[in-house]
C-alpha positions in Angstrom: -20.9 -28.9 -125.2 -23.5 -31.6 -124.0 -24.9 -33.2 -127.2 -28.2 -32.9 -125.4 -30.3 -31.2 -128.4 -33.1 -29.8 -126.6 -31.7 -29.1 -122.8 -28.5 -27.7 -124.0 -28.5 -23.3 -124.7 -28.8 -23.5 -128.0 -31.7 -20.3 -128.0 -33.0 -18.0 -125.5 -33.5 -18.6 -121.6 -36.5 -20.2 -121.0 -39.6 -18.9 -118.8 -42.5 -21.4 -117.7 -45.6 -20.5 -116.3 -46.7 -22.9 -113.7 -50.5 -22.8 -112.9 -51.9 -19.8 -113.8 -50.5 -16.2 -112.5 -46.9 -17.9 -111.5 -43.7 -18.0 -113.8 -39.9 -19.4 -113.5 -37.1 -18.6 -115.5 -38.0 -14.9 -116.3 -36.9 -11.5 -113.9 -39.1 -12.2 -111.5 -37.8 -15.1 -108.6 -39.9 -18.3 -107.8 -40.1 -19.0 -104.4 -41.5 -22.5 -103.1 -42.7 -23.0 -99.3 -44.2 -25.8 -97.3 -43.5 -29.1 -95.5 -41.6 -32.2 -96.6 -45.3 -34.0 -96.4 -48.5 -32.8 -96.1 -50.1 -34.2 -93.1 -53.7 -32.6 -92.5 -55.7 -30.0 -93.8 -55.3 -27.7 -91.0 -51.7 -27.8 -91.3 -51.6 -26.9 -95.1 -54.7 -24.3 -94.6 -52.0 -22.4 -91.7 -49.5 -22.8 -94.2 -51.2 -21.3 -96.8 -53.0 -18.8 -94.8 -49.4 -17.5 -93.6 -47.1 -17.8 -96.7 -50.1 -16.0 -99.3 -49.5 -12.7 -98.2 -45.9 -12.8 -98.2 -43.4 -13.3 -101.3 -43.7 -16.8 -101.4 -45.9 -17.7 -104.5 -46.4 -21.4 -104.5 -47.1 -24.4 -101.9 -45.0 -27.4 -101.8 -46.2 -30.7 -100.2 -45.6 -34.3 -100.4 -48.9 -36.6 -100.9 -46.5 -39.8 -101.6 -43.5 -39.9 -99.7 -39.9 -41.6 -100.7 -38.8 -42.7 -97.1 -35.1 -44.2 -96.4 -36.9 -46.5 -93.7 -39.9 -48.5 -94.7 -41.4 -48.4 -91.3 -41.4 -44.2 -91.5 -44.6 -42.5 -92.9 -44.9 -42.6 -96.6 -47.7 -40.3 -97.0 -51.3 -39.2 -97.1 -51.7 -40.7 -100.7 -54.5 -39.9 -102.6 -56.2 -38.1 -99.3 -52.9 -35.5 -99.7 -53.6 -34.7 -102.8 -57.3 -33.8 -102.2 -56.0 -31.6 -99.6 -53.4 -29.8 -101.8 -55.5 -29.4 -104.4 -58.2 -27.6 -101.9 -55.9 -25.3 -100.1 -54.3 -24.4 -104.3 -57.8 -23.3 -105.0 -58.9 -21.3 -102.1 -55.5 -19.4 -101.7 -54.8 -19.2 -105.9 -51.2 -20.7 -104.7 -50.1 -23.5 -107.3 -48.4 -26.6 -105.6 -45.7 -28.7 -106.4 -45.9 -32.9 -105.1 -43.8 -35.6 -106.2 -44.8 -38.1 -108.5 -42.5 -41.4 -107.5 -44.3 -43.9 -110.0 -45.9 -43.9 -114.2 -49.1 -45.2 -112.0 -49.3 -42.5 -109.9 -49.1 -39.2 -112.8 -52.2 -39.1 -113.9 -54.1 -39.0 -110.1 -51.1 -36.3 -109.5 -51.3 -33.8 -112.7 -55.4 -33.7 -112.2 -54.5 -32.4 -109.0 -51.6 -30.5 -108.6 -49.8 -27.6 -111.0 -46.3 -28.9 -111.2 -44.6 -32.9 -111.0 -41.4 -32.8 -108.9 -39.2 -35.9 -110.0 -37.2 -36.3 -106.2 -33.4 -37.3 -106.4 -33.7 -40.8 -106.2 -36.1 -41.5 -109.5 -33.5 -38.9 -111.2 -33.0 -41.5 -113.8 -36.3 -43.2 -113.9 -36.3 -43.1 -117.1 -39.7 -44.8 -117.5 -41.2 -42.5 -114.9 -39.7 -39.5 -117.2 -40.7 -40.5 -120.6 -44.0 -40.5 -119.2 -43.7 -37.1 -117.4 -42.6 -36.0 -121.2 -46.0 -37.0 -122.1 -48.1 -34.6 -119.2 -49.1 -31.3 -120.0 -47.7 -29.6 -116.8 -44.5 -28.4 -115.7 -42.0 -30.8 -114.1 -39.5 -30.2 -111.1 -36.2 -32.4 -112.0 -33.9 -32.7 -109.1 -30.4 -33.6 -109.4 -29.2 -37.1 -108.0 -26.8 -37.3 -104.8 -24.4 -38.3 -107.3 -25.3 -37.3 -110.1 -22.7 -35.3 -112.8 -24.1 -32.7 -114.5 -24.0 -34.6 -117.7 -26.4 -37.1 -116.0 -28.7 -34.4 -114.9 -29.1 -32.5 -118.3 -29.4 -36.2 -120.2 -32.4 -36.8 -117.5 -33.8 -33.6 -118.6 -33.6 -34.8 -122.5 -35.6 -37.6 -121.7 -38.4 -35.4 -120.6 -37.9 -32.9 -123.4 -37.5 -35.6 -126.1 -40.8 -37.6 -125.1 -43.1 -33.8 -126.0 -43.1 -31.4 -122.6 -40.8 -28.5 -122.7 -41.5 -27.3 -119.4 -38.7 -28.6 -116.7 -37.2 -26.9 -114.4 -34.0 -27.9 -113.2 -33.2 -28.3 -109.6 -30.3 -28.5 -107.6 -30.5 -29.9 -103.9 -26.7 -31.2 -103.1 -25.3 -34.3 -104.0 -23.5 -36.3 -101.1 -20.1 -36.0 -99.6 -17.9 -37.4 -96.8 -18.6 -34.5 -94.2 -21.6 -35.5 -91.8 -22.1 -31.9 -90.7 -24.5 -30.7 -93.4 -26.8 -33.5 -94.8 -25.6 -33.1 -98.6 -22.8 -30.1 -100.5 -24.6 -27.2 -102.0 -23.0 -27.2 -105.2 -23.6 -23.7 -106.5 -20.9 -24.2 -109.0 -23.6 -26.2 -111.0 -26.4 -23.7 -110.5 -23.7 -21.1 -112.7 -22.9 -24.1 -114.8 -26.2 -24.9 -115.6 -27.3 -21.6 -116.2 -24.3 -21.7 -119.3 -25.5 -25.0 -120.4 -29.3 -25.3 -120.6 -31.7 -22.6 -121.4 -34.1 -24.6 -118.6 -34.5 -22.7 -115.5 -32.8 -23.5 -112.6 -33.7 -23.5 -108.8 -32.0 -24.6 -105.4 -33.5 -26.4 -102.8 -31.2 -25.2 -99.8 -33.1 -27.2 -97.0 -32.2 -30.5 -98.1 -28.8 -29.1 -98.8 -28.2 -28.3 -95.6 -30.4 -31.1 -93.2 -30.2 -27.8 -90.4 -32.6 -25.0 -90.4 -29.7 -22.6 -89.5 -28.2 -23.0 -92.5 -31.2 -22.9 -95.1 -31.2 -18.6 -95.1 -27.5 -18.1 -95.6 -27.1 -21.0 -98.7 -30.3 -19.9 -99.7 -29.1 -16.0 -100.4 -26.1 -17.5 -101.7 -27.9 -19.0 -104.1 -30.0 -16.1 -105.7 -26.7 -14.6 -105.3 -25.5 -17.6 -108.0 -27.9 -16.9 -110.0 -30.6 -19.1 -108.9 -34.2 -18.4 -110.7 -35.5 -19.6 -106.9 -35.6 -21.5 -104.1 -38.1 -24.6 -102.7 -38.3 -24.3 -99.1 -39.5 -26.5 -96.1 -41.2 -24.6 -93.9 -43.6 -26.2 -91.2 -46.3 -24.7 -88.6 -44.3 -26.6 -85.6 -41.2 -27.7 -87.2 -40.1 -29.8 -84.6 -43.0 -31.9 -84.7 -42.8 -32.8 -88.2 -43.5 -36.2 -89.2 -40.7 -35.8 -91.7 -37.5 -33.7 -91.9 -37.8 -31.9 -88.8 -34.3 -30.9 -88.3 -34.5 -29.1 -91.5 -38.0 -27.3 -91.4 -38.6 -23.6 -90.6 -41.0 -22.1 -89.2 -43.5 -20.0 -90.9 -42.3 -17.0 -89.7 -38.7 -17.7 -90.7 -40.1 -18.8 -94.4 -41.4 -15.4 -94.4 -38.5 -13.6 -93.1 -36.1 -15.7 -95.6 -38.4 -14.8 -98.5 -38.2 -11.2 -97.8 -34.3 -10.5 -96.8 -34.0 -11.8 -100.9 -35.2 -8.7 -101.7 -31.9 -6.5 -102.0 -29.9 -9.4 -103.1 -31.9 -9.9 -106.6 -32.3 -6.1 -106.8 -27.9 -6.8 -107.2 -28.0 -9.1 -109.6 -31.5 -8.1 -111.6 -34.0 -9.8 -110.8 -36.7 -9.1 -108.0 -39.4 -11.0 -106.1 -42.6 -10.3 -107.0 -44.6 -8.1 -104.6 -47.3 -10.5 -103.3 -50.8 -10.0 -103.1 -52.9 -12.1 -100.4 -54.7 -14.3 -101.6 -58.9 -13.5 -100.7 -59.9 -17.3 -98.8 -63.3 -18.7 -100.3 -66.5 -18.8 -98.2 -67.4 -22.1 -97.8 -71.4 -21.5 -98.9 
């Protein structure tokens, strides 16, 4: 056993309500769509408008953009955020955006309903002492090489500095095989779910760098035992500033969304039967 005192299952699983109707962790699945980066307001108002009526109950988004390349686009910034926060409140969809800096959190938690903490600032520990100090849920994903050790200790440092609401994500650590962008490692989403009481969701799409693999790892993983799944999904995949190869469209993030159905009915859960959203009147 981990001697991580408050990540480790020492009591019951836990369920966290992110924003205000939407929870994690409890029967009911979370599922997470939208693009790697937001990149206008009309392309997050046709995302929202086509994922609200479907299962998919929160928007995902990137307003500040960890890029490999210096020279590739790093985000929208503070104009991103604006927009997710709009489209959030006209379609009552919570959002999700990475926080990659301390500097950057407070801008971020005014604005969105959950902090994701990407791969690469896994052990940030700065960055997550300070998230342990926000009053909103935080999306932890696992490093691309990170043991599971190393993930649940990140966890603690969240936990230890005062919030209690992570959820654990795993989105595949990195291998020798060029085929898929990273290795799914489902074994951890079944380990995790022994170890910690946190919930924990998969993110197949950067798993898998291909949009024909996304639906199949991402049934295997409710299969696993996943709480849910984040998703990139994008109105013209292909013309995605960022992750293009791995985007779906919107009618495929709807489709994948709804062929969960039978598969958490196996292993007792269920997806929520979604209610779309009314879209305020501008006066």
């Amino acid at each position: 056993m981990l001697n991580a005192k408050l990540a480790t299952q020492t009591h019951n699983p836990s369920v966290i309500r992110i924003g205000e109707s939407v929870t994690v962790g409890g029967e009911d699945l979370l599922v997470i769509g939208g693009p790697c980066t937001v990149e206008s307001l009309a392309q997050m108002e046709q995302v929202a408008r086509h994922l609200s009526p479907s299962p998919v109950q929160m928007l995902r988004g990137g307003a500040f953009k960890p890029r490999t390349s210096p020279y590739s686009f790093q985000g929208l910034g503070d104009a991103g955020l604006t927009i997710l926060s709009e489209v959030s409140q006209r379609y009552n969809m919570p959002v999700v955006t990475e926080v990659m800096a301390v500097s950057q959190i407070e801008a971020i938690a005014d604005r969105a309903d959950m902090l994701q903490v990407g791969s690469r600032n896994m052990q940030n520990f700065d960055l997550l002492k300070a998230l342990g100090e926000v009053n909103k849920p935080v999306l932890l994903k696992r490093g691309l090489a990170a043991t599971l050790e190393e993930f649940v200790f990140a966890a603690e440092y969240i936990l230890s500095s005062g919030n209690p609401n992570v959820v654990l994500c795993e989105r595949g650590i990195r291998s020798f095989d060029p085929y898929t962008r990273n290795v799914l490692d489902l074994g951890a989403v079944v380990a995790l779910k022994q170890i910690t009481h946190l919930p924990v969701i998969v993110d197949p799409s950067h798993a898998s760098g291909k949009r024909e693999l996304v639906a199949g790892l991402a049934r295997g993983a409710i299969a696993a035992g996943a709480d849910g799944l984040i998703v990139e999904c994008h109105p013209e995949p292909e013309k995605s500033v960022s992750d293009a190869r791995q985007a779906l469209s919107l009618e495929a993030m709807v489709a994948l969304a709804e062929s969960l159905r039978p598969i958490a009915a196996a292993v007792g859960r269920r997806l929520p039967e979604a209610i779309p959203a009314e879209v305020a009147i501008a006066a």
